[in-house]
N, C-alpha and C positions, 0 to 999 in steps of 0.2 A: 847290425844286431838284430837277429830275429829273438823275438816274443813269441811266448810258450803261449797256447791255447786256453791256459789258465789264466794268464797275465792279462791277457784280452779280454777274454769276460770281465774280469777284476775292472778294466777301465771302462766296458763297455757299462757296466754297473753306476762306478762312479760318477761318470759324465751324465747316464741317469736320475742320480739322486742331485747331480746341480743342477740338471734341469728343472725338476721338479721344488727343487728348496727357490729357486729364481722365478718360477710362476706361480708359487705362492706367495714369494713376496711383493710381485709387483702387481696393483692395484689401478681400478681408475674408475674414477667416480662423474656423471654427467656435468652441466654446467649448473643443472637448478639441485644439485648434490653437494654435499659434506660426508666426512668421512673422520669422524670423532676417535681416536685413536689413544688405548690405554696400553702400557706396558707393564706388565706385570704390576696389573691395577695399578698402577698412577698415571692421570691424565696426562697426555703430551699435548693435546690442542686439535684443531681440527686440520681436514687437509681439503685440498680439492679446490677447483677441478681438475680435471685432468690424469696424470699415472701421480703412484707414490708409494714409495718403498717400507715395509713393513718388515720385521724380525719375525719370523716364526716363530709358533710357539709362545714366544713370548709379547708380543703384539693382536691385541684383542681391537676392534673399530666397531663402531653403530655408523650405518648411514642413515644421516637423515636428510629431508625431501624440504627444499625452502618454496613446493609453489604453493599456491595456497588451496587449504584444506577447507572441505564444506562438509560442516557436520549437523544434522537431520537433529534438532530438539525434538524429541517426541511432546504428543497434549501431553500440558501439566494442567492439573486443576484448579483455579487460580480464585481466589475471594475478593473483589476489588472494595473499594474503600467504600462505597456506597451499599455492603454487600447483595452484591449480584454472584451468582457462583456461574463461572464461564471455563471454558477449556480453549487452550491457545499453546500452537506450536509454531517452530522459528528454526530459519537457519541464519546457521554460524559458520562466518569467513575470516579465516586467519590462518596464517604463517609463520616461519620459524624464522628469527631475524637472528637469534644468536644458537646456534648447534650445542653449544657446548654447554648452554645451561637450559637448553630442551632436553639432553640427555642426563645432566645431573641431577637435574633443582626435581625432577618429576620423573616417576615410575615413568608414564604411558603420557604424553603432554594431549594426545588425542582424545582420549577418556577422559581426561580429567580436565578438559575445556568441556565436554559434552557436559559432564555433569555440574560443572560450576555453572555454564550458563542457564540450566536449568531452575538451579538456585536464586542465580539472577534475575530468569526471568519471574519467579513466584516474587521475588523479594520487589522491584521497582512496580511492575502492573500490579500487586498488592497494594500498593499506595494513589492510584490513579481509582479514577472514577469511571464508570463506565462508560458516559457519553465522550472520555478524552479517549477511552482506549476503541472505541469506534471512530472517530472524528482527526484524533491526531496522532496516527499511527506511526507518523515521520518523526514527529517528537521522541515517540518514546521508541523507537529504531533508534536516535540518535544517543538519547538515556542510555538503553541497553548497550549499545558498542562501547561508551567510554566507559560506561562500569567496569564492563566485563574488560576492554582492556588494560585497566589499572589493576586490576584483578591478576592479570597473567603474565603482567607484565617482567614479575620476579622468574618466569619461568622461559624467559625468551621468546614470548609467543607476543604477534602482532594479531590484535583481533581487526579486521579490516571494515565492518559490516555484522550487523546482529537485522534480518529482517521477522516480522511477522507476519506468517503464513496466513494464519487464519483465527477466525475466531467464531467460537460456535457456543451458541446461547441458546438456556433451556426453552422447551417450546409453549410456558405460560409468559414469557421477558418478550419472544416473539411476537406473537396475540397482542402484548401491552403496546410494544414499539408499532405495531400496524396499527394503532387504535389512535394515537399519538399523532402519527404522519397521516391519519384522515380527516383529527381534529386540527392540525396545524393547515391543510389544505384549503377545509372548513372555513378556517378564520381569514385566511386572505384571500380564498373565495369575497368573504361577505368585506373587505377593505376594499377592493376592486370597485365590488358594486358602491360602495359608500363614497369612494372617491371620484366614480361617475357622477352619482346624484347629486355631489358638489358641485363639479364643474358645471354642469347641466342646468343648476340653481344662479351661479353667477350668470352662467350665460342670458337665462332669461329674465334675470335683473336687470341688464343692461339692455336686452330688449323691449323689457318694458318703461325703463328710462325713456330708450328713444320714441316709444310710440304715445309717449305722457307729453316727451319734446314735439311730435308732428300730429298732429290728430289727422290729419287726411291719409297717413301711411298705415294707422290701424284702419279707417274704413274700407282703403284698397284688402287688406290684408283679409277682411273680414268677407269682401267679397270671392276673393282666391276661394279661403277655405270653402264656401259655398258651393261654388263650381266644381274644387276639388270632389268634395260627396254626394254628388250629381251626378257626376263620371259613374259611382257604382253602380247604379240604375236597380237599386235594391232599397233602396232607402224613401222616404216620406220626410222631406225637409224644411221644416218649418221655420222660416226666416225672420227673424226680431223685428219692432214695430221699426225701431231706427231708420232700417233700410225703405222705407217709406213705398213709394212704386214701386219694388220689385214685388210687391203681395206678401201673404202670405205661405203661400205654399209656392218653392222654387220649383220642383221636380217630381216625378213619380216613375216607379221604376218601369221598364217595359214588362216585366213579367206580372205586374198587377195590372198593367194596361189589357194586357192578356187575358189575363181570367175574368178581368172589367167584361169585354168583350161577347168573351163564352158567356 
């Protein structure tokens, strides 16, 4: 049986349009992908990984991405309980654990983490002090993740991590905290020395115990010191009656022997 030239095109066509109705239904989505899938508006569920066949036309899908998303809080200007007016920005790490209600429960689940945590973060550092939002920043990392992930959680969103970037304080809180950390320096400077001049007191309590206990170990001692300021040879040393024979005058220095001299 030959086919007329018309009849050919006719199948050349059709085989055509099945190609093209079968590459548009077959899909495939990566491994850290979903493939959320409505039919004529009503949800069927998600799909993926891998291929998966869709109706044309009548089959509409969102992909969405399960790895996790880092989204930039911009400074918010934040009033802490002590009020101090500080600006502090943060990022935010979290993931889509359920697709299906990332894509229902919320327009944009991206935006509307960004902007909740922002919310979050004026709302918990609003309640902290300043020296904790300087001093315990892990704490309130940890504050901020579980809020915000109970927070989002109706929206299938895993928050993994809330960190604090930064925090920038106006430049009279500045001035005050360096004035702070010179008098705190200050003060254990002067413990240092106060705790030296303790030890330093017992010690020569007990040397004077002993030299109360030996009297011949003060007179040695008495003679050291002598000799010791003899050695300067700058000095005129006049030695207590005590020491009996040794005179009056121990030493003289050689530079007044000198000028003696001249």
């Amino acid at each position: 049986m030959i086919l007329s030239l018309a009849q050919i095109v006719a199948m050349f066509f059709l085989v055509l349009v099945i190609i093209i109705i079968l590459a548009s239904s077959i899909r495939v989505v990566y491994e850290y992908e979903r493939a959320v899938i409505f039919r004529l508006g009503r949800l069927l569920g998600a799909k993926g990984p891998g291929i998966f066949f869709r109706v044309p036309i009548a089959d509409k899908f969102v992909k969405v991405d399960l790895r996790v998303v880092t989204v930039d809080v911009p400074k918010q200007r934040i009033v802490t309980k002590d009020n101090v007016s500080v600006e502090v920005d943060a990022v935010i790490y979290h993931r889509v654990m359920d697709p299906v209600k990332a894509v229902t429960a919320v327009e944009n689940y991206v935006y509307a983490t960004s902007l909740l945590g922002q919310t979050v973060l004026r709302d918990v550092l609003g309640q902290s002090e300043l020296d904790e939002l300087l001093s315990k920043r892990e704490e309130l990392n940890k504050r901020l993740t579980q809020t915000l992930d109970i927070l989002t959680d109706p929206w299938g969103i895993k928050v993994t991590a809330v960190s604090i970037k930064d925090v920038s304080l106006p430049e009279s809180m500045l001035r005050a905290i360096a004035k702070q950390a010179e008098a705190e320096r200050e003060r254990r400077s002067r413990i240092i020395v106060a705790e030296g001049e303790l030890q330093a007191s017992k010690i020569m309590a007990e040397a004077a115990r002993a030299y109360q206990e030996q009297p011949i170990a003060l007179r040695l001692r008495e003679l050291q010191t002598l000799i010791d300021i003899a050695r300067e040879k700058n000095l005129v040393i006049i030695a207590p009656q005590a020491l009996g024979e040794l005179g009056t005058v121990i030493g003289l220095t050689s530079k007044v022997a000198e000028k003696g001299r001249g």
